[in-house]
CHARMM internal coordinates of N, CA and C (Angstrom, degrees):
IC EDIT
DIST 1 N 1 CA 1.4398
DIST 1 CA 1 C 1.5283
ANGL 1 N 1 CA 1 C 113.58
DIST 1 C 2 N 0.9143
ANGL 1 CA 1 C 2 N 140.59
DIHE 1 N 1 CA 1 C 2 N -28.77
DIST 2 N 2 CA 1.5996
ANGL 1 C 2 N 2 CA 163.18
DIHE 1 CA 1 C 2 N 2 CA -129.25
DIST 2 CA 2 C 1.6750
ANGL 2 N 2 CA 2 C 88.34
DIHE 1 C 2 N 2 CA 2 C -121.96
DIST 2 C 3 N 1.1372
ANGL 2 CA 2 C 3 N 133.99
DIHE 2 N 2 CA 2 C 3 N -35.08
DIST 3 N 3 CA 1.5021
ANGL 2 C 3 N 3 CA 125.72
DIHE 2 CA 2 C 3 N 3 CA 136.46
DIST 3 CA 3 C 1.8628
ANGL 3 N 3 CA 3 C 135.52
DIHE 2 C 3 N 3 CA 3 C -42.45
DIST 3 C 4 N 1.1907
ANGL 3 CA 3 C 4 N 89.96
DIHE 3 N 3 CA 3 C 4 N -47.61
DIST 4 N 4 CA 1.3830
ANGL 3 C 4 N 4 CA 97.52
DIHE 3 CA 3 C 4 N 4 CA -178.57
DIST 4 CA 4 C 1.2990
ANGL 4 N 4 CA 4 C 110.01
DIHE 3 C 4 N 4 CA 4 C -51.94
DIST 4 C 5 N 1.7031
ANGL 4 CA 4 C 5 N 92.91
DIHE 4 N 4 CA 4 C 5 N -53.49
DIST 5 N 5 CA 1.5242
ANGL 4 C 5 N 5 CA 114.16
DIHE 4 CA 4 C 5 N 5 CA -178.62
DIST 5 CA 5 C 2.0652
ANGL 5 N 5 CA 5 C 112.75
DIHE 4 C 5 N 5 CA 5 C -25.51
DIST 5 C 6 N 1.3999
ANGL 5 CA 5 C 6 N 81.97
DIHE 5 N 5 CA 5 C 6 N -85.79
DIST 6 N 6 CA 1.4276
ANGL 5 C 6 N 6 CA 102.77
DIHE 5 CA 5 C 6 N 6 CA 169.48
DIST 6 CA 6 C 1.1947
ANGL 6 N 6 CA 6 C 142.36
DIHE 5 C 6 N 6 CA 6 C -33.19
DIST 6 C 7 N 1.7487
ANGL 6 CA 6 C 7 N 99.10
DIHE 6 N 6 CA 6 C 7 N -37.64
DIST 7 N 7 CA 1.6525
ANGL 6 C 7 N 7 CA 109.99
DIHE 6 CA 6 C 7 N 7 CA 157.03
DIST 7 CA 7 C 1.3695
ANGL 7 N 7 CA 7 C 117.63
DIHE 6 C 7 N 7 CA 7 C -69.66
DIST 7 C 8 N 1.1942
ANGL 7 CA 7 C 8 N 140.23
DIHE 7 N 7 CA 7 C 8 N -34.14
DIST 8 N 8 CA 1.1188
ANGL 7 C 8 N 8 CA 138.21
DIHE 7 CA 7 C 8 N 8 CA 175.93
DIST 8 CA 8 C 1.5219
ANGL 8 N 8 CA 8 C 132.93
DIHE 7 C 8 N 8 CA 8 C -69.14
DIST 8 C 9 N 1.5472
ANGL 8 CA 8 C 9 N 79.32
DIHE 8 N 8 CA 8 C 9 N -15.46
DIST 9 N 9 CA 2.2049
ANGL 8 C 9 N 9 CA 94.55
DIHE 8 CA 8 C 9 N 9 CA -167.68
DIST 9 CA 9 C 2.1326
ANGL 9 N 9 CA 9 C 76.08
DIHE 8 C 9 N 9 CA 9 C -97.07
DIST 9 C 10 N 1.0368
ANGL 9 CA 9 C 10 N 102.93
DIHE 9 N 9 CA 9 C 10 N -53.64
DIST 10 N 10 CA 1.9050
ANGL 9 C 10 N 10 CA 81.83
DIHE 9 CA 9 C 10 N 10 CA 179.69
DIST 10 CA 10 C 1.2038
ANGL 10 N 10 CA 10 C 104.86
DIHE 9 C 10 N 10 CA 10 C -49.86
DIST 10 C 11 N 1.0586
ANGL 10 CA 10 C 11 N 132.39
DIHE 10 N 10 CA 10 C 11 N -53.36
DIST 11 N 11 CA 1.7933
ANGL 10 C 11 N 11 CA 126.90
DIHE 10 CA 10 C 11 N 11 CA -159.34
DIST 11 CA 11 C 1.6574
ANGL 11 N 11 CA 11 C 86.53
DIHE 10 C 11 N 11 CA 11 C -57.48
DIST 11 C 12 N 0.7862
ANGL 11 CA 11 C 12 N 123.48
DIHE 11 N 11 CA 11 C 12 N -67.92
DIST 12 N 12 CA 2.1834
ANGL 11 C 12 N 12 CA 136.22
DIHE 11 CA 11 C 12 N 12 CA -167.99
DIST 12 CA 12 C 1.5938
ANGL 12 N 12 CA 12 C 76.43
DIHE 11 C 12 N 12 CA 12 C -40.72
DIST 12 C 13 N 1.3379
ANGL 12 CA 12 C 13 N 134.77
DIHE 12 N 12 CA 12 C 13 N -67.81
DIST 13 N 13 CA 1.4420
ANGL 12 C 13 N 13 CA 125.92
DIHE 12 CA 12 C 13 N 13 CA -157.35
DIST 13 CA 13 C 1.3956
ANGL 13 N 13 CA 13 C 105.44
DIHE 12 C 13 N 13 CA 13 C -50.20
DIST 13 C 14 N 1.3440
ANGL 13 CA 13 C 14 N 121.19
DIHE 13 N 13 CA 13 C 14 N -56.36
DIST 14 N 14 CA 1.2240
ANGL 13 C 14 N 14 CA 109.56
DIHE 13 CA 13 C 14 N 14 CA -127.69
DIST 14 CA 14 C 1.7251
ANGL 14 N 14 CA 14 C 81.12
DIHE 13 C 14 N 14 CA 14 C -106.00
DIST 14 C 15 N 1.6207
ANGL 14 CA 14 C 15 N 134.03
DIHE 14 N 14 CA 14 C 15 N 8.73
DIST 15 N 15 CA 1.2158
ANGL 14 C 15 N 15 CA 112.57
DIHE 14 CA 14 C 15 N 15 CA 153.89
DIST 15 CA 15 C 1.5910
ANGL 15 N 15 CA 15 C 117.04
DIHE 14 C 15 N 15 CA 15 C -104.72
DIST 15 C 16 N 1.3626
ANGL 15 CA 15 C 16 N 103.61
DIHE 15 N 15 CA 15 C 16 N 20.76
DIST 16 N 16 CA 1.5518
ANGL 15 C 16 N 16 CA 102.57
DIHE 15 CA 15 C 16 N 16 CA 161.30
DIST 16 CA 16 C 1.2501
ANGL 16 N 16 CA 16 C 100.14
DIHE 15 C 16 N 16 CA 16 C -110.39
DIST 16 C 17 N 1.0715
ANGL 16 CA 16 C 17 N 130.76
DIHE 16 N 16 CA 16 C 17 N -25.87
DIST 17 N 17 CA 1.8691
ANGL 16 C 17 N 17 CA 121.78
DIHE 16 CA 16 C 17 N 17 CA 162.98
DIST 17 CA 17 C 1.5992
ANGL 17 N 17 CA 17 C 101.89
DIHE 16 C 17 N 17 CA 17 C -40.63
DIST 17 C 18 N 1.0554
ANGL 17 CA 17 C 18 N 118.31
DIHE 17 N 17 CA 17 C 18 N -64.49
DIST 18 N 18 CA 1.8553
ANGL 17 C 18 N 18 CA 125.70
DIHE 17 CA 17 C 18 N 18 CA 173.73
DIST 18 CA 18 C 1.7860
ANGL 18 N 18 CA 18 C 119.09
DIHE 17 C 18 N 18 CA 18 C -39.24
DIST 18 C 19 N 1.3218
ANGL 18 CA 18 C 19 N 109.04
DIHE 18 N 18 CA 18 C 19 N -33.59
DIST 19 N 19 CA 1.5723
ANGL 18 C 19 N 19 CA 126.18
DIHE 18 CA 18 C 19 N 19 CA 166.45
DIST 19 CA 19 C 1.1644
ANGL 19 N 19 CA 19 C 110.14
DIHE 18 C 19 N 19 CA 19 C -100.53
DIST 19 C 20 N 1.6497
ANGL 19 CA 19 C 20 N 124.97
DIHE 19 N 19 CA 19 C 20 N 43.65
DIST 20 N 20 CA 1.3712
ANGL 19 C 20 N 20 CA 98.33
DIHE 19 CA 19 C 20 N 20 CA 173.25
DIST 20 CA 20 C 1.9197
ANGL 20 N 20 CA 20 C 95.31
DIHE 19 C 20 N 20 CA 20 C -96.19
DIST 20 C 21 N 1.1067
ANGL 20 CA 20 C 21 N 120.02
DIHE 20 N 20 CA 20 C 21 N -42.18
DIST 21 N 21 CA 1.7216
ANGL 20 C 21 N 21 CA 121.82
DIHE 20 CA 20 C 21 N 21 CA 168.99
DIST 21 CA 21 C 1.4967
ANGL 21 N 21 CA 21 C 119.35
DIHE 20 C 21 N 21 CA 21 C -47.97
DIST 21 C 22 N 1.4375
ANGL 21 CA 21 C 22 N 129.27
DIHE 21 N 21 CA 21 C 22 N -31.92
DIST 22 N 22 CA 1.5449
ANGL 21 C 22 N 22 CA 143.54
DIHE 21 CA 21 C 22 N 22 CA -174.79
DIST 22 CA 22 C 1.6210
ANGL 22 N 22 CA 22 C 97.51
DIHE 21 C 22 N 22 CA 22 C -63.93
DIST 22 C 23 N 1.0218
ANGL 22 CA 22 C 23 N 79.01
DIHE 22 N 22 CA 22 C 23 N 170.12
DIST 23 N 23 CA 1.8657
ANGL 22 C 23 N 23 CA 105.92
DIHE 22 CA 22 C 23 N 23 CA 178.96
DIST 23 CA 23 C 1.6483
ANGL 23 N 23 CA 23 C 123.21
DIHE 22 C 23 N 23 CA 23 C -68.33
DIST 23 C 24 N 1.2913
ANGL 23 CA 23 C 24 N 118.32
DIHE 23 N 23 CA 23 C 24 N -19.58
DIST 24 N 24 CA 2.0354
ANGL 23 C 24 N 24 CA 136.97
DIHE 23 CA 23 C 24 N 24 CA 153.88
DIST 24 CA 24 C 1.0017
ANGL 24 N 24 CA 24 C 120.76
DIHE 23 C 24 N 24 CA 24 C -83.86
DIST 24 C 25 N 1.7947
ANGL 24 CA 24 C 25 N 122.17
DIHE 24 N 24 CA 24 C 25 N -19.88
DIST 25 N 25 CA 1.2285
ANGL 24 C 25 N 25 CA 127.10
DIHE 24 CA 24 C 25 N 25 CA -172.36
DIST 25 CA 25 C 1.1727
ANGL 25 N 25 CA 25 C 105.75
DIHE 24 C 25 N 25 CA 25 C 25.19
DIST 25 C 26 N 1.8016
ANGL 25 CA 25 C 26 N 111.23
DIHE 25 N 25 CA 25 C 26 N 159.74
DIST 26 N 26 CA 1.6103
ANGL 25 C 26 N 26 CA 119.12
DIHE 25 CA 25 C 26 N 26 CA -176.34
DIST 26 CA 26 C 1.2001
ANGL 26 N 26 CA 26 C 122.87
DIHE 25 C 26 N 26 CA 26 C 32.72
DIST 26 C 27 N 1.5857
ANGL 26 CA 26 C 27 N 84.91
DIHE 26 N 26 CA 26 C 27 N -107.76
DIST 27 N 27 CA 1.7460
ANGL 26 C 27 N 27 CA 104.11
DIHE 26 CA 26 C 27 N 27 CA -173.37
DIST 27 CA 27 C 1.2336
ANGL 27 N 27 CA 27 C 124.30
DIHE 26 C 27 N 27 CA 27 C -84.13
DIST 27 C 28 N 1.4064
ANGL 27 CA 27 C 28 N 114.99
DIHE 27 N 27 CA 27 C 28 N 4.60
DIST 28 N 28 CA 1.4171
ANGL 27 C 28 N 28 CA 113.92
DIHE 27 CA 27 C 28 N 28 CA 144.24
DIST 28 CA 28 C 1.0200
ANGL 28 N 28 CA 28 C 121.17
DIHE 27 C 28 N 28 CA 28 C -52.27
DIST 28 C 29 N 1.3535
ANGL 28 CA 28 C 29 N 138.94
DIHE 28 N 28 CA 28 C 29 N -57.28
DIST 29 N 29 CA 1.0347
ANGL 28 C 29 N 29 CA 153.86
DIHE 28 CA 28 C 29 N 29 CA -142.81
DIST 29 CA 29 C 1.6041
ANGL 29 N 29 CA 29 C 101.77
DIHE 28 C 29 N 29 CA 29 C -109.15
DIST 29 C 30 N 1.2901
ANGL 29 CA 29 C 30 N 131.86
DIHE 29 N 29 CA 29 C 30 N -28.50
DIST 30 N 30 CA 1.7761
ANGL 29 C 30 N 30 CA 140.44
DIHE 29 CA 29 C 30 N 30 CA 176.35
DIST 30 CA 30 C 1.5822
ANGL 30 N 30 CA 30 C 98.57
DIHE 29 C 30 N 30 CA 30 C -65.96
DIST 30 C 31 N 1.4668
ANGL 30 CA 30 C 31 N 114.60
DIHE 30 N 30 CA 30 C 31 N -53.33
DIST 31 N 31 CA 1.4281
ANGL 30 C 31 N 31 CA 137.94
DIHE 30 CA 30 C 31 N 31 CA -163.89
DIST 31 CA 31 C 1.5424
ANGL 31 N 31 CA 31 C 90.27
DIHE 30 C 31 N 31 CA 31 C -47.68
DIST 31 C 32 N 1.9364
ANGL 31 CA 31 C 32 N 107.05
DIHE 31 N 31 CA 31 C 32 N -72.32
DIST 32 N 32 CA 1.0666
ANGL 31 C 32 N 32 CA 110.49
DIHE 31 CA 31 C 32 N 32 CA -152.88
DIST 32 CA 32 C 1.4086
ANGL 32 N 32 CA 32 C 116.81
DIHE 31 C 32 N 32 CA 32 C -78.52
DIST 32 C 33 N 1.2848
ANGL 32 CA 32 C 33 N 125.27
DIHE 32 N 32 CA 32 C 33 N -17.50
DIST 33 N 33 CA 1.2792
ANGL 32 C 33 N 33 CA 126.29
DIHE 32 CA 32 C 33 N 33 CA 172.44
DIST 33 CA 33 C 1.6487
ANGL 33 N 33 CA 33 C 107.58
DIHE 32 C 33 N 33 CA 33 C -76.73
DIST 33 C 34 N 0.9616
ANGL 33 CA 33 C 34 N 131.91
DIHE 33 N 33 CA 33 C 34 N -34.27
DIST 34 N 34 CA 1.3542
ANGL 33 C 34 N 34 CA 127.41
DIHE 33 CA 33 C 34 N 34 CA 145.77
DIST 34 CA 34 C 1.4548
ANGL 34 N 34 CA 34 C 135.27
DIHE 33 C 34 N 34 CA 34 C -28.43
DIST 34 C 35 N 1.1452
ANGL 34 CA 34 C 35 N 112.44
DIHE 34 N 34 CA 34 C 35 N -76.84
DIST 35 N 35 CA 1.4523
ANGL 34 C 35 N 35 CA 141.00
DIHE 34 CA 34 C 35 N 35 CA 162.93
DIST 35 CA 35 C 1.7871
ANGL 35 N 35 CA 35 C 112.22
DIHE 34 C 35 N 35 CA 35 C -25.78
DIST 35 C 36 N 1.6441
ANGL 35 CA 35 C 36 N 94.41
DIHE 35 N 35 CA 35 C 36 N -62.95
DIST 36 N 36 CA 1.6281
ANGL 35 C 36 N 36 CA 112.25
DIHE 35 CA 35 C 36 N 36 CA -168.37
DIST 36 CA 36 C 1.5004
ANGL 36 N 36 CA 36 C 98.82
DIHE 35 C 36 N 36 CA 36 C -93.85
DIST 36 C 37 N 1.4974
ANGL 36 CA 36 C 37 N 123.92
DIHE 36 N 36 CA 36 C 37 N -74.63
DIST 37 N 37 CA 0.9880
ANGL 36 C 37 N 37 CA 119.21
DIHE 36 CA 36 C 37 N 37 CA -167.93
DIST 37 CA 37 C 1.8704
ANGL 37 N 37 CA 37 C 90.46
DIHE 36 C 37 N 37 CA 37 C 158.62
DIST 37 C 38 N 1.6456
ANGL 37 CA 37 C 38 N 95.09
DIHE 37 N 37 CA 37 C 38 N 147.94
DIST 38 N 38 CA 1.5416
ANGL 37 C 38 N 38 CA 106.35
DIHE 37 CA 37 C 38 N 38 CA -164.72
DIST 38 CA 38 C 2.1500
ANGL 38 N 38 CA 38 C 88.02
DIHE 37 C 38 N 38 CA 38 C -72.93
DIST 38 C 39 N 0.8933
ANGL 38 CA 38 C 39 N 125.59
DIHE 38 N 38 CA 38 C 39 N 15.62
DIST 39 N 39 CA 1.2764
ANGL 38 C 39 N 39 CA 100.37
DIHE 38 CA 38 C 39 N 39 CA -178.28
DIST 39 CA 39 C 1.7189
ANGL 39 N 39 CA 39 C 106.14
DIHE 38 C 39 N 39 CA 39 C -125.36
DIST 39 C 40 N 1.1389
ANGL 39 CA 39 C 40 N 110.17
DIHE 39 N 39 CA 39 C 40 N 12.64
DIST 40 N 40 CA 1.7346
ANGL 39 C 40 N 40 CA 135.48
DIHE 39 CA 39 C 40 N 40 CA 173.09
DIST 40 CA 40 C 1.3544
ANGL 40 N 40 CA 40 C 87.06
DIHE 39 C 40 N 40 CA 40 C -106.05
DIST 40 C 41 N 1.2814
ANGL 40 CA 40 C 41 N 120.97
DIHE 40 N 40 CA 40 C 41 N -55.66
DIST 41 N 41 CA 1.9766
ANGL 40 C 41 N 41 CA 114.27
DIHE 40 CA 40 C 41 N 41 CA -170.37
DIST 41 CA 41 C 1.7323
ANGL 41 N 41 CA 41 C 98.03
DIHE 40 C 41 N 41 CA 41 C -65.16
DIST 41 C 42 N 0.6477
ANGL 41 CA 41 C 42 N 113.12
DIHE 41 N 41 CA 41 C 42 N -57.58
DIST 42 N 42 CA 1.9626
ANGL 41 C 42 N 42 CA 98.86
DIHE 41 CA 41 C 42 N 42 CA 176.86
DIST 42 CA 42 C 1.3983
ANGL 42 N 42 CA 42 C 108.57
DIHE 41 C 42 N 42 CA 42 C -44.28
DIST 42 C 43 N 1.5425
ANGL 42 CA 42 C 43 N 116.19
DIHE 42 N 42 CA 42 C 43 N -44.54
DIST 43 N 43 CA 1.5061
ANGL 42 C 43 N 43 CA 102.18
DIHE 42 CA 42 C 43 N 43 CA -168.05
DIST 43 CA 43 C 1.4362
ANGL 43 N 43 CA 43 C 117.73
DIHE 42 C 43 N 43 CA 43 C -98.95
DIST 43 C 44 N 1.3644
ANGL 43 CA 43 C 44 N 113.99
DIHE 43 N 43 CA 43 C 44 N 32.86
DIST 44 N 44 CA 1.1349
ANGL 43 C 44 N 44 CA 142.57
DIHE 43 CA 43 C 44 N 44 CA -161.37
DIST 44 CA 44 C 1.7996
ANGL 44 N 44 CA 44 C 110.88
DIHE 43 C 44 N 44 CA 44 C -109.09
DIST 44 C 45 N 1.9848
ANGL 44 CA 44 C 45 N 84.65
DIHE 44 N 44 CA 44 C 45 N -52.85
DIST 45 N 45 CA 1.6962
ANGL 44 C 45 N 45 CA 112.48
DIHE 44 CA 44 C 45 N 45 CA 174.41
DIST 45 CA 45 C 1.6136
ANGL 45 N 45 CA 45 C 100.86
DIHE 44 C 45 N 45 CA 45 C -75.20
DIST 45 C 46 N 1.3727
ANGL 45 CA 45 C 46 N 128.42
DIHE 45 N 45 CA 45 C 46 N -44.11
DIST 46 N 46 CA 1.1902
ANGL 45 C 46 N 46 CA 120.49
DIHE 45 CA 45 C 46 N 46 CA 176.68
DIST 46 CA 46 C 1.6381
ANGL 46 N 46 CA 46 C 118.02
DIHE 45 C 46 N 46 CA 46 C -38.87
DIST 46 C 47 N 1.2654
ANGL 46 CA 46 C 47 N 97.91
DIHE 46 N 46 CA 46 C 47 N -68.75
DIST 47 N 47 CA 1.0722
ANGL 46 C 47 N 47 CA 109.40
DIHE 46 CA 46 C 47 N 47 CA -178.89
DIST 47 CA 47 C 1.8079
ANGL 47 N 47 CA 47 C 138.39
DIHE 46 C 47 N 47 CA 47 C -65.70
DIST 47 C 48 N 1.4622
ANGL 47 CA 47 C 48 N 114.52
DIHE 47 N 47 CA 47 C 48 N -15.73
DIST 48 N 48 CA 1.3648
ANGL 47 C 48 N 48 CA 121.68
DIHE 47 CA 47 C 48 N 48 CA 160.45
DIST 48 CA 48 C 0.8217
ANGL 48 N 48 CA 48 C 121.06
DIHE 47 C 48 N 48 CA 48 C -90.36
DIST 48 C 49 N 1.4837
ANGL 48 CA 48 C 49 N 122.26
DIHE 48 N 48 CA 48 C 49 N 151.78
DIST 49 N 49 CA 1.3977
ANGL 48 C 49 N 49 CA 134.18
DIHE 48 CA 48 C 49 N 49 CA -179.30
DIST 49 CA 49 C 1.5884
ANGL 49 N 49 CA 49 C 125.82
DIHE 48 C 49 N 49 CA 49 C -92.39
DIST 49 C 50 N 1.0150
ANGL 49 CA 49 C 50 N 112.64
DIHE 49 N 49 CA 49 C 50 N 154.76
DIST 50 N 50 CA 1.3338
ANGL 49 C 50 N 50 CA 133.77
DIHE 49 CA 49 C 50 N 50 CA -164.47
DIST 50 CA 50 C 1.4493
ANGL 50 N 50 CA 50 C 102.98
DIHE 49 C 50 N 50 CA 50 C -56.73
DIST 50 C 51 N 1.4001
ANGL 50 CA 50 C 51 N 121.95
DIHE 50 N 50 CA 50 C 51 N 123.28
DIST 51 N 51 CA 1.8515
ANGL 50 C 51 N 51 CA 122.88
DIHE 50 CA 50 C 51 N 51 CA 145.15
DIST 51 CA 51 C 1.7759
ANGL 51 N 51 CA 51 C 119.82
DIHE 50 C 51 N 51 CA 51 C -19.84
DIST 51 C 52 N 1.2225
ANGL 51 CA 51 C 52 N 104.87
DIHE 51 N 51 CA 51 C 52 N 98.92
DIST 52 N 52 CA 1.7023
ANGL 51 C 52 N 52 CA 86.13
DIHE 51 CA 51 C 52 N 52 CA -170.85
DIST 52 CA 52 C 1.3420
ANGL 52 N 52 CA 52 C 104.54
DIHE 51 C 52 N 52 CA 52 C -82.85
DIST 52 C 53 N 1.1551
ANGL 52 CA 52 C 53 N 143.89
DIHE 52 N 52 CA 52 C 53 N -179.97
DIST 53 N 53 CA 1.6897
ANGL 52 C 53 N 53 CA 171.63
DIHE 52 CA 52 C 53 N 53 CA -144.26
DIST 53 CA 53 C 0.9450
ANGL 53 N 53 CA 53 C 119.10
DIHE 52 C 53 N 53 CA 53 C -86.48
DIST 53 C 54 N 1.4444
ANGL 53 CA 53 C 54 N 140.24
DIHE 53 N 53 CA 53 C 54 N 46.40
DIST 54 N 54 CA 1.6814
ANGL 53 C 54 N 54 CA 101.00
DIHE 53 CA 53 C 54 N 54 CA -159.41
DIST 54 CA 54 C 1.5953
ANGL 54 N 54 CA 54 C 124.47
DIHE 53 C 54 N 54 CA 54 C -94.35
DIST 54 C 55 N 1.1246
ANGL 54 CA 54 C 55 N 115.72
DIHE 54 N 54 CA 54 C 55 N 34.28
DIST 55 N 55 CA 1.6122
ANGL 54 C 55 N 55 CA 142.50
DIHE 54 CA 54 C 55 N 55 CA 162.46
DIST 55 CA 55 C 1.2842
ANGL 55 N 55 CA 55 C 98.06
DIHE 54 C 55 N 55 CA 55 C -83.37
DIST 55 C 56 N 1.6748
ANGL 55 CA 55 C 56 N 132.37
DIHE 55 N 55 CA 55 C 56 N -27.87
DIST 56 N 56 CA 1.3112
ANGL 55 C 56 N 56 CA 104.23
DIHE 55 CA 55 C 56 N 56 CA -141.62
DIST 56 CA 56 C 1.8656
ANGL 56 N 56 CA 56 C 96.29
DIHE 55 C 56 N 56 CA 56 C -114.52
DIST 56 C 57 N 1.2666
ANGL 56 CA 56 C 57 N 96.96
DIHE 56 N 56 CA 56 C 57 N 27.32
DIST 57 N 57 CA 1.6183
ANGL 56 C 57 N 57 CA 103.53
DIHE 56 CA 56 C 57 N 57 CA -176.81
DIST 57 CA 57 C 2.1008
ANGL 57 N 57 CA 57 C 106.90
DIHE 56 C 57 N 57 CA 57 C -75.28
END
COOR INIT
IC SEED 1 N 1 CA 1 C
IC BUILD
């Protein structure tokens, strides 16, 4: 079981690696794919928008 575990906390990792630029950054996105489930955290990243620029004014 203690596998399972582990697979699931990578999956949570590596789709808040994907939100680290979005609008929850990280652990927004670690938290909530945790919480809900890594397949709410993808559609989570789908759906927010990008950190915009603010150098690039």
């Amino acid at each position: 079981m203690p596998e399972v575990s582990f697979v699931y906390i990578a999956i949570c990792f590596a789709i808040a690696c994907l939100g680290i630029n979005r609008k929850f950054g990280f652990w927004g996105y670690f938290f909530g794919s945790l919480l809900l489930t890594p397949i709410i955290g993808i559609i989570l990243i789908a759906g927010s928008d990008k950190i915009k620029d603010s150098s690039a004014s």
